[in-house]
N, C-alpha and C positions, 0 to 999 in steps of 0.2 A: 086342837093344839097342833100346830106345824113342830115335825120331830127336826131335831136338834142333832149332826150326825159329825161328830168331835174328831178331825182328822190331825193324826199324831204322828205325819213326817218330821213337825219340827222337833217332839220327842226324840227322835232315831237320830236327829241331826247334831242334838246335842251329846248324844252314848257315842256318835262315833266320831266326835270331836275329839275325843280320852281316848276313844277304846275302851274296854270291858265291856259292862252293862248298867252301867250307872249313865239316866236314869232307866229305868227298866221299861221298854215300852211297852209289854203283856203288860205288868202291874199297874202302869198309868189306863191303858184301853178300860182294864177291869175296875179302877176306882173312879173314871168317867162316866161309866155306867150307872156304879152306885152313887155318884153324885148327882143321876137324874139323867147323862146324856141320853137320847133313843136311839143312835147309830154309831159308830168308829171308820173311819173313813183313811183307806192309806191309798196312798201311789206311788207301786213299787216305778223304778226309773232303770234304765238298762243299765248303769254304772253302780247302782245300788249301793250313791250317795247318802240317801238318808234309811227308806224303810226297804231294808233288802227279804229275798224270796225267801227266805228263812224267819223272818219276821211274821208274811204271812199264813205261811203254815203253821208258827206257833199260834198267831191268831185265834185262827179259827174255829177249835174246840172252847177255847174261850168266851168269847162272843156271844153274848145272850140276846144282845138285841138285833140290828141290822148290820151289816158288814157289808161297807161297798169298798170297791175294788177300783179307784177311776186309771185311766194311761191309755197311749195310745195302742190302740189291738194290733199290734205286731204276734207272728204267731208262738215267739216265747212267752207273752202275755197272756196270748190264748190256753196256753198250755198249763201257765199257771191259775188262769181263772177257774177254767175248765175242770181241774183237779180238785179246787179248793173249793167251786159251787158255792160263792157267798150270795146273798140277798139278792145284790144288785151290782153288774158290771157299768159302770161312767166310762164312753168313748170317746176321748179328747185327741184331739189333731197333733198332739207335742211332737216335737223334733226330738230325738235323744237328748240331744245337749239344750236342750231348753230348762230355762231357771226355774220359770213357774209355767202356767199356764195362762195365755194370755189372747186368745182368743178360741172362737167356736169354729166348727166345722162347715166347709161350705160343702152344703150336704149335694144338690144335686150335680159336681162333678165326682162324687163319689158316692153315688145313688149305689151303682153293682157293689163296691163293696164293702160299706155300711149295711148293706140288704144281707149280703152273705155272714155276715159277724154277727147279726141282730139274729139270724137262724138259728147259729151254730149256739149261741147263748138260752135262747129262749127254748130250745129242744132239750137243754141241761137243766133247765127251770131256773134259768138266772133273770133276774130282773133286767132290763137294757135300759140305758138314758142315754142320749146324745147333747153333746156340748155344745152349746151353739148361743149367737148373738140374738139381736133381737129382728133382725131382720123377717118381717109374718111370710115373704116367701119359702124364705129359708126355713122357717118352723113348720110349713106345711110341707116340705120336701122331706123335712125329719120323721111326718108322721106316715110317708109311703114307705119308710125303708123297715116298718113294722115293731117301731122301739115303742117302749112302754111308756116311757117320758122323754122330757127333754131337762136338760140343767142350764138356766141361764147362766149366761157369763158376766157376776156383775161390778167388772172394775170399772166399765164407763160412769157407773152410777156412784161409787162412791166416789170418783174423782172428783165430780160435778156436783157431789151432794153439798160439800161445803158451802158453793156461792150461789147454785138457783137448788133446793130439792125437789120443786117441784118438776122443772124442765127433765131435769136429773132421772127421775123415776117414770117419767109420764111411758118413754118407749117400752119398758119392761110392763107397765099394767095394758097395755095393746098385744106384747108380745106373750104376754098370761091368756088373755083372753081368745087369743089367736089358737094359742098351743088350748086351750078349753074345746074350742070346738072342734076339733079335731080330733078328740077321743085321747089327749094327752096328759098324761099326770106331769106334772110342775116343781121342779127341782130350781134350784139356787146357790149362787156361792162366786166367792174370790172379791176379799176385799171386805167383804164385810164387818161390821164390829159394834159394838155399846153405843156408839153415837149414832151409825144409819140403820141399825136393823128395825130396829120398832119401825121405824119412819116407811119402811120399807114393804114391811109385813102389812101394815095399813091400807098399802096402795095397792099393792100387788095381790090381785085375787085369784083364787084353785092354788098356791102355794101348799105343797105337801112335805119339803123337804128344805132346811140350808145344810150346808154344807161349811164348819169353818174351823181352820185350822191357826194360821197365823196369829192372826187377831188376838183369839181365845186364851193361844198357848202365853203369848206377849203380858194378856193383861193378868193371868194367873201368877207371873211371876210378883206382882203386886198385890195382889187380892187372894191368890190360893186357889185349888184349881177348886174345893167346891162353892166357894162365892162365887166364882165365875163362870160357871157352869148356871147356876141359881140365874145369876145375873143376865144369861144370853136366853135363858125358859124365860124368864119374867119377859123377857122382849117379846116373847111370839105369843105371848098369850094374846 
């Protein structure tokens, strides 16, 4: 079974829409869990828009399953990773002021210091992934800077899944099998949802992880978060 790892920014996005803590986003991580998910997946932002650094220290005692950390490794991020030692750190290129995340890293202009952060991590015993497109050069540059996986980026693939799926996914089952031999474990995420994932998980082989947060949170408010939760496991089976 490919784990399911339930990122709940847009939780934090709607508590600090009001203020207070309504909805509570400990309480949501911990009833994602019991509803099946395998991971919870935040990314604090420097503006600490949606899931702020307080968020993920109450986390972490919490968290029974996997707890990734994705953002870009600025060294306040480091500091905060470093302290909180979750599962696994996701190293994403974001700007500050970036909305989402919308592309991967080009890893060989920033070989030294993707090398040096993938150090500092994996000496903590933190899992490391790199963010990245599907470009196979690019996936083999990822796997010199010593990370443990890589995390596709896959909004190309849902944009395109609507009118061809299979053009759609064909670069990402290359970019699997690329990151395969290279001694890479195989992450995924951004964009994902009830209509492309099955489709997805099919094609895509060594798949060990999605990552989805939008989507999931969107379609709960319809369905319930544990139909929905049900709903995106029954996809990866």
């Amino acid at each position: 079974m490919i784990n399911l790892s339930v990122n709940v920014n847009k939780i934090a996005t709607l508590r600090n829409a009001r203020g207070g803590n309504i909805p509570n986003v400990q309480q949501v991580a911990m009833d994602c869990e019991r509803f099946g998910a395998d991971g919870i997946t935040v990314h604090p932002r420097p503006d600490e828009r949606h899931i702020r650094r307080s968020d993920v220290y109450a986390l972490r005692p919490l968290v029974r399953t996997e707890f990734n950390i994705e953002g870009y490794p600025s060294e306040q991020f480091m500091e905060l990773v470093l302290a909180v030692r979750p599962t696994q750190a996701t190293l994403v290129p974001d700007a500050p002021t970036a909305l989402t995340s919308s592309a991967g890293w080009d890893v060989e202009p920033n070989m030294e210091f993707l090398t040096s952060i993938v150090d500092r991590l994996k000496e903590a015993g933190v899992r490391t992934s790199i963010f990245v497109g599907t470009d196979l050069d690019n996936i083999r540059a990822a796997a010199r800077t010593g990370a443990d996986r890589v995390e596709l980026y896959t909004g190309p693939f849902a944009e395109e899944f609507e009118t061809d799926p299979e053009r759609a996914v064909a670069p990402f089952t290359a970019a699997a099998l690329a990151a395969h031999s290279v001694g890479l474990g195989l992450n995924a995420g951004h964009d994902l949802n009830l209509k492309n994932l099955k489709f997805f998980q099919q094609h895509v082989p060594h798949l060990s992880e999605v990552s989805i947060g939008h989507a999931l949170i969107a379609d709960a408010l319809y369905l319930g978060l544990e139909a929905t939760i049900k709903a995106y496991k029954e996809c990866l089976k």
